[in-house]
Structures are given as C-alpha cells and as structure tokens.
N, CA, C and O atoms as CSV, one atom per row, in Angstrom:
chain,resi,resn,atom,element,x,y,z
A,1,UNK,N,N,86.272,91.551,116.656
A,1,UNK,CA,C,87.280,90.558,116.973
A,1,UNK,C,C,88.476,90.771,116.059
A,1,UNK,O,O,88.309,90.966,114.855
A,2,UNK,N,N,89.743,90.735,116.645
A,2,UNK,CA,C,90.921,90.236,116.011
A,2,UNK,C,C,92.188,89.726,116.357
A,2,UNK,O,O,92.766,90.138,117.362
A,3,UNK,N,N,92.474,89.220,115.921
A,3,UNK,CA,C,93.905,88.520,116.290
A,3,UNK,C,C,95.256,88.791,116.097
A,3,UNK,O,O,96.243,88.149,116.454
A,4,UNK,N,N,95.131,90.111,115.317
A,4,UNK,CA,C,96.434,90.504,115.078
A,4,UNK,C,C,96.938,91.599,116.264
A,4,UNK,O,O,96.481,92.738,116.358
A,5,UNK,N,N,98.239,90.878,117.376
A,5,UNK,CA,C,97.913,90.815,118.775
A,5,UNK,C,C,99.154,91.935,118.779
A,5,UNK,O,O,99.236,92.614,119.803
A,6,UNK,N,N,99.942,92.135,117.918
A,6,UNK,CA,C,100.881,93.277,117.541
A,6,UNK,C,C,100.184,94.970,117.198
A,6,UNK,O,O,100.546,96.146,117.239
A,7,UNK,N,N,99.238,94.329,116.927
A,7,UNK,CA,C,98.224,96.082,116.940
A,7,UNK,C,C,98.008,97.180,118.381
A,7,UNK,O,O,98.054,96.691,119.510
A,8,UNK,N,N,97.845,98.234,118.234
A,8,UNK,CA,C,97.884,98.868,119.281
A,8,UNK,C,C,96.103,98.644,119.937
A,8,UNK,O,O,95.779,98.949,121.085
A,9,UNK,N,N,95.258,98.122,119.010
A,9,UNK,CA,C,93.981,98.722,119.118
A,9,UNK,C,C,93.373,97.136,120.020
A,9,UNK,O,O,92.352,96.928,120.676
A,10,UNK,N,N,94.523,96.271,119.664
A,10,UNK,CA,C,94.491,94.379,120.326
A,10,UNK,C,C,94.014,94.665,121.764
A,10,UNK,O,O,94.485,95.476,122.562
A,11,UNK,N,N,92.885,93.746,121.931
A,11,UNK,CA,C,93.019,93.759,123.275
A,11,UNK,C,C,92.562,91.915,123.981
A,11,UNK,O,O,92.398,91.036,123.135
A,12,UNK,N,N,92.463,91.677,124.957
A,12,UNK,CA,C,92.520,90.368,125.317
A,12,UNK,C,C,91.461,89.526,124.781
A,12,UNK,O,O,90.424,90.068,124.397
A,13,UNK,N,N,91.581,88.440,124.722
A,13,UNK,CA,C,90.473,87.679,124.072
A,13,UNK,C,C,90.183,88.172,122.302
A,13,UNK,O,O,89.108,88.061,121.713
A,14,UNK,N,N,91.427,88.700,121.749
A,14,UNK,CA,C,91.185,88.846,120.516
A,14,UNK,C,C,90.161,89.941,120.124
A,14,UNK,O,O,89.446,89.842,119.127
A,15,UNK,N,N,90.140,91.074,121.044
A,15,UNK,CA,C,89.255,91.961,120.412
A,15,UNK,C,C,89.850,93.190,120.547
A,15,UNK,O,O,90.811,93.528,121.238
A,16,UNK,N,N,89.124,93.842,119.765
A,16,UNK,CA,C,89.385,95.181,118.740
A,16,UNK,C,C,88.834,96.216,119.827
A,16,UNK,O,O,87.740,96.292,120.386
A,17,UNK,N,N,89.902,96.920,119.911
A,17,UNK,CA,C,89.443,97.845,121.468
A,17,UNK,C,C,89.368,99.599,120.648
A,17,UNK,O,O,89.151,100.573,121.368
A,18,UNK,N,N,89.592,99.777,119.017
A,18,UNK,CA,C,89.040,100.651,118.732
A,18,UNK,C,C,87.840,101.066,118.597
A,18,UNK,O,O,86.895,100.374,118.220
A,19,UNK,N,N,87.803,102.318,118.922
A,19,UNK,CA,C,85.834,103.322,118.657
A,19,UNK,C,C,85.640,102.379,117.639
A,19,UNK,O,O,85.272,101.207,117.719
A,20,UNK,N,N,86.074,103.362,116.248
A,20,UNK,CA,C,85.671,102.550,115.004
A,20,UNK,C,C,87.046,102.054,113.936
A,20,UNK,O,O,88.152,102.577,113.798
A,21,UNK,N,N,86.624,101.205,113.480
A,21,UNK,CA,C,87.175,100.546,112.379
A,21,UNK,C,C,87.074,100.560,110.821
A,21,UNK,O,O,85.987,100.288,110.310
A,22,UNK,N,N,88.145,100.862,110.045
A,22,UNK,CA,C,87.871,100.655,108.637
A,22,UNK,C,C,88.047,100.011,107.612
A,22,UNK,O,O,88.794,100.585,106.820
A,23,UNK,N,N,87.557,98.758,107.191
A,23,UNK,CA,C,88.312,97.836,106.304
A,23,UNK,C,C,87.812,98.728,105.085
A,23,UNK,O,O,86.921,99.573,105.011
A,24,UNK,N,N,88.820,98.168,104.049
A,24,UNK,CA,C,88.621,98.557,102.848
A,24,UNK,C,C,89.153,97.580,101.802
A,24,UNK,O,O,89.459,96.411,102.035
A,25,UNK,N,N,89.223,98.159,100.697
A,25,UNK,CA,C,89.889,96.949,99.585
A,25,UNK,C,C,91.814,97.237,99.584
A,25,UNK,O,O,92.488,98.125,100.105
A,26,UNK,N,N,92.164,96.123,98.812
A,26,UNK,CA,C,93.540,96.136,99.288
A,26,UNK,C,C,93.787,97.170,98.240
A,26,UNK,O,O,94.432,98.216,98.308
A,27,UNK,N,N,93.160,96.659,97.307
A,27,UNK,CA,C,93.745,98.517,96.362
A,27,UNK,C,C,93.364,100.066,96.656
A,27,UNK,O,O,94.174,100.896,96.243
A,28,UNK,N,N,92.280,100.504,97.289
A,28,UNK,CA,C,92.637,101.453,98.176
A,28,UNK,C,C,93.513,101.601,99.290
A,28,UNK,O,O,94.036,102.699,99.484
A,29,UNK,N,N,93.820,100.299,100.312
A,29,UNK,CA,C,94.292,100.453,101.219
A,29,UNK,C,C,96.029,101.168,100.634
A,29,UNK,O,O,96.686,102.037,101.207
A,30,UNK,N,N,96.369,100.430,99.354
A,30,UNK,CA,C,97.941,100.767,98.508
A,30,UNK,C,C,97.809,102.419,98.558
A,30,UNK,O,O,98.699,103.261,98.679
A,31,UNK,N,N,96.671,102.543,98.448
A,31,UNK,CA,C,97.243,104.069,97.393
A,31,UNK,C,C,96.594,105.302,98.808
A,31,UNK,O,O,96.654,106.502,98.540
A,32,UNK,N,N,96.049,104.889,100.149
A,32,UNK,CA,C,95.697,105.889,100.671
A,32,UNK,C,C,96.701,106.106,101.636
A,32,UNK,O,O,97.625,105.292,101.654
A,33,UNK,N,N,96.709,106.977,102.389
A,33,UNK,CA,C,97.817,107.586,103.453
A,33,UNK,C,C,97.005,106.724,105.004
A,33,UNK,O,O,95.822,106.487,105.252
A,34,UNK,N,N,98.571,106.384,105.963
A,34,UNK,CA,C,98.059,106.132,107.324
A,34,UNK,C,C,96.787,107.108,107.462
A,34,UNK,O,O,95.619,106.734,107.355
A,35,UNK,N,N,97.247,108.529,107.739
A,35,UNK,CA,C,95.626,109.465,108.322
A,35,UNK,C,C,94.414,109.006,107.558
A,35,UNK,O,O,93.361,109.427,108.036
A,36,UNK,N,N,94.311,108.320,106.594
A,36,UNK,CA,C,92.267,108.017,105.979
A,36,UNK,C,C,92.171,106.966,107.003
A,36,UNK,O,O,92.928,105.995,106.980
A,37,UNK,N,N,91.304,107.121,107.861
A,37,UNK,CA,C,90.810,105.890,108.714
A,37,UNK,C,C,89.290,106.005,108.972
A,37,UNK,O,O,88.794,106.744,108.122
A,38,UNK,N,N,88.285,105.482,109.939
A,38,UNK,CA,C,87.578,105.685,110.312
A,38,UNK,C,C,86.515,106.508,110.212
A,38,UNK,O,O,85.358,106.221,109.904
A,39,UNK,N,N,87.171,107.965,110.604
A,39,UNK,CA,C,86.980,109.316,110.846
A,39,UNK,C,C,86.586,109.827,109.712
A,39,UNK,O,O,85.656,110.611,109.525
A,40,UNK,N,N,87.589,109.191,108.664
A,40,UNK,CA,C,87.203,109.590,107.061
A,40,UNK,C,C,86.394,108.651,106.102
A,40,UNK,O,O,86.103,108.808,104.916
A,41,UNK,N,N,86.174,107.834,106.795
A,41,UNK,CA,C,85.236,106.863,106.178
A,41,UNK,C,C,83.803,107.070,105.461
A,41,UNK,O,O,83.529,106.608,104.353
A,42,UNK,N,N,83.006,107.773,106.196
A,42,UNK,CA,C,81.644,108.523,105.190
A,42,UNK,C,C,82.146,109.670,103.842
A,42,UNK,O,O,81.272,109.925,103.014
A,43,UNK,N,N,83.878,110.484,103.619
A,43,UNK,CA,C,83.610,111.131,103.067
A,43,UNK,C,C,84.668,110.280,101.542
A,43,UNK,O,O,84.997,110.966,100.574
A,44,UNK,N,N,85.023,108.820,101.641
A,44,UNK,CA,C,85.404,108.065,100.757
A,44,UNK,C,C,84.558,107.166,99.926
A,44,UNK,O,O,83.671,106.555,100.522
A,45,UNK,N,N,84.701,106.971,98.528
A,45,UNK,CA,C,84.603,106.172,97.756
A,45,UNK,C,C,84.370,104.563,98.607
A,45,UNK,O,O,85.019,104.166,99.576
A,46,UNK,N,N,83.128,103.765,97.817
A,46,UNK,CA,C,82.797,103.032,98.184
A,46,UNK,C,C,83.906,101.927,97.211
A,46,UNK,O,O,84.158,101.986,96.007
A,47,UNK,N,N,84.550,100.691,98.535
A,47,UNK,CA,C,85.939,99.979,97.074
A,47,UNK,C,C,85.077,98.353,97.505
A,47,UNK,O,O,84.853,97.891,98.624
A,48,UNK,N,N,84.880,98.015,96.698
A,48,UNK,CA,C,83.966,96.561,96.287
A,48,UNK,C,C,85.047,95.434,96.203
A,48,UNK,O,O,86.124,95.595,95.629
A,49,UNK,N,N,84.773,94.601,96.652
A,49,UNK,CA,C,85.663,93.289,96.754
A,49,UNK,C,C,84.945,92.384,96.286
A,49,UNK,O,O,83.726,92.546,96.223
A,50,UNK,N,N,85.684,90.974,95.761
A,50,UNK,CA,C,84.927,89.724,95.684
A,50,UNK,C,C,85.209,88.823,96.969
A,50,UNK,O,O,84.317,88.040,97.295
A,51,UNK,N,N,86.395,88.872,97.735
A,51,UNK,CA,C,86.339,87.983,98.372
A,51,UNK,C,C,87.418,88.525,99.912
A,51,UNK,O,O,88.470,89.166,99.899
A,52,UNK,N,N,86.752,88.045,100.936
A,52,UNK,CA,C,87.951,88.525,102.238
A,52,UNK,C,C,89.061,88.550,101.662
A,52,UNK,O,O,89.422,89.719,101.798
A,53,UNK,N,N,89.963,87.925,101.013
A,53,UNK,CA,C,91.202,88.003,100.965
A,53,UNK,C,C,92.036,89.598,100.039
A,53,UNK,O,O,93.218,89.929,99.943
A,54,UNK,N,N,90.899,90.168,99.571
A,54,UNK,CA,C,91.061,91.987,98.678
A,54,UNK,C,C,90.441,92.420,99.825
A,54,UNK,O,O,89.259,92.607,99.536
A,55,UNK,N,N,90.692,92.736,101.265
A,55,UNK,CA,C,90.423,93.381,101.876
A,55,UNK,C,C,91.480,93.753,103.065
A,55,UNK,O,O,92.124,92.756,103.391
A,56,UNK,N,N,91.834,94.958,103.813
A,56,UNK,CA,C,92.743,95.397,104.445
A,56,UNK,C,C,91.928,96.428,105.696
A,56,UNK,O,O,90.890,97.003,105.368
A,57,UNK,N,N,92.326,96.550,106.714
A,57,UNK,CA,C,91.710,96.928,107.861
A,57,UNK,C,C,93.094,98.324,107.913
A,57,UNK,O,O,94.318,98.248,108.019
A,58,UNK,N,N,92.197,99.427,107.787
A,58,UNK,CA,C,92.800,100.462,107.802
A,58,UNK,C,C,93.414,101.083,108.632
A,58,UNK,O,O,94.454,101.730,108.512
A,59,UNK,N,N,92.299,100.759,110.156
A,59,UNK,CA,C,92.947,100.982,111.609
A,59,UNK,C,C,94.102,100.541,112.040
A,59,UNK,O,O,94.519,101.129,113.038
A,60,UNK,N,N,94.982,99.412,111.475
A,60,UNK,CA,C,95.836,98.940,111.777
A,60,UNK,C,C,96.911,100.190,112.202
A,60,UNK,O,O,97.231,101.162,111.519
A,61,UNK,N,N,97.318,99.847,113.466
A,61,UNK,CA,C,98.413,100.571,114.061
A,61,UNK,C,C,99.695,99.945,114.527
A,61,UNK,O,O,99.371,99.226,115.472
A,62,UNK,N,N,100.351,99.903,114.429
A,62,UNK,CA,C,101.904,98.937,114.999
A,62,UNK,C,C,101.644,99.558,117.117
A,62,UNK,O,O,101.649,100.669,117.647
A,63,UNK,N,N,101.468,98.186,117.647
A,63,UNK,CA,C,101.536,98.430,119.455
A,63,UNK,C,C,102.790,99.347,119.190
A,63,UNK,O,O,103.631,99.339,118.291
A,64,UNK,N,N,102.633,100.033,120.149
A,64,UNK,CA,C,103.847,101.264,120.344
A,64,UNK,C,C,104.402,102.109,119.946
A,64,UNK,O,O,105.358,102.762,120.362
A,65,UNK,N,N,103.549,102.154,118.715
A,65,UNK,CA,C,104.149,102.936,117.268
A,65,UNK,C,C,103.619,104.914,118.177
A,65,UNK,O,O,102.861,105.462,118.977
A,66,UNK,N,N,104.752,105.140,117.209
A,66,UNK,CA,C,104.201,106.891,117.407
A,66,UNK,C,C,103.186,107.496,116.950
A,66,UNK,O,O,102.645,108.514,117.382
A,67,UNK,N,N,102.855,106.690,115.827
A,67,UNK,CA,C,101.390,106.718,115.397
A,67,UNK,C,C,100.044,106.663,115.705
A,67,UNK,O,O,99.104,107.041,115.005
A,68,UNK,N,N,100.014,106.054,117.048
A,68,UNK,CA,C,99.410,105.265,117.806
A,68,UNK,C,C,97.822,106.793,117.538
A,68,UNK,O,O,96.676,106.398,117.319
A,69,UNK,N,N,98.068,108.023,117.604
A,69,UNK,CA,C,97.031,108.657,117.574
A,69,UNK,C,C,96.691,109.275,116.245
A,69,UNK,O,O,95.516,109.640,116.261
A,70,UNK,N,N,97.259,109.515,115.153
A,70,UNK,CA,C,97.795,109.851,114.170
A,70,UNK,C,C,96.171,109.470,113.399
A,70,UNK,O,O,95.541,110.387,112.872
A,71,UNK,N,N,95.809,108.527,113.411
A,71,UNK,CA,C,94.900,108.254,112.440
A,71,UNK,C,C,93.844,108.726,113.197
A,71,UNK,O,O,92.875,108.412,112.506
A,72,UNK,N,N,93.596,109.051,113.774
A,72,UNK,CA,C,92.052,109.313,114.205
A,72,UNK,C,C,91.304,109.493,115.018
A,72,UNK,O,O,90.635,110.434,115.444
A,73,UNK,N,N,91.583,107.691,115.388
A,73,UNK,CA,C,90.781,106.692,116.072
A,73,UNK,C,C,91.488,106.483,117.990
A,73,UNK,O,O,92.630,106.417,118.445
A,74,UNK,N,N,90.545,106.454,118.420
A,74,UNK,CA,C,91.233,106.413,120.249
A,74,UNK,C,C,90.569,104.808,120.287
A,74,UNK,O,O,89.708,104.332,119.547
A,75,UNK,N,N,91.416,104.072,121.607
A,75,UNK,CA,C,91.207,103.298,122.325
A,75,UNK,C,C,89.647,102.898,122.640
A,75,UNK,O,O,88.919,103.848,122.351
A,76,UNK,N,N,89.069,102.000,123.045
A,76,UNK,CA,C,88.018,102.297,123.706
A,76,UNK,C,C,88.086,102.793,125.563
A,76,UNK,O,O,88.891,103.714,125.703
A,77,UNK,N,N,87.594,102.476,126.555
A,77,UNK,CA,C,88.010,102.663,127.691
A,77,UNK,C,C,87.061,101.759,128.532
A,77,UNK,O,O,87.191,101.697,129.755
C-alpha cells in the first residue's frame, strides 16, 4: 500500500504496483544514488532504525519522470 499518488509505481486504491520495493533508513537513503533500489537490495548493508519516521522508500520514482526505468524495478502488469 501507498499513498504517495505522484509516484510512478501509484496505482488505484493506494497501492504499490512495483515488483519489489526498498525502504531503507533516511541516512542511507542521503548518501545512496537513484540506481540502489530493489535489485540491489541483497548486496547492501543492513541500516537499522528506531522508528517509521528514519525510514525512506527507495523505489520512489516521480509519475513521468525519465527515470521511470532507471532504477531497476518495472511496473507490475
């Protein structure tokens, strides 16, 4: 599920229409590049949080962006 309805990956009813997804901590999310997503997820450092709010969803894509394939991750279908 998500609600952030400006994402490319948004789909109706608030859900997440990517394969896979990567949250991480907000201090990795600072220091890694758009391309670490998903895909690269088994070969990264495990980043520990105390609470939802130190956390950042990596998949994030801007709807329409040129980016839209860049990280990784496809649509579902």
């Amino acid at each position: 599920m998500c609600s952030v309805n400006n994402c490319h990956y948004w789909g109706k009813g608030n859900r997440c229409e990517a394969q896979q997804i990567f949250v991480v901590s907000d201090k990795f999310a600072d220091t890694a590049t758009d391309h670490i997503d998903a895909p690269q997820a088994s070969m990264t450092q495990a980043t520990p949080v105390n609470n939802c709010m130190e956390t950042a969803c990596k998949t994030f894509v801007p709807k329409g962006s040129y980016m839209a394939s860049a990280d990784g991750v496809t649509k579902q279908q």
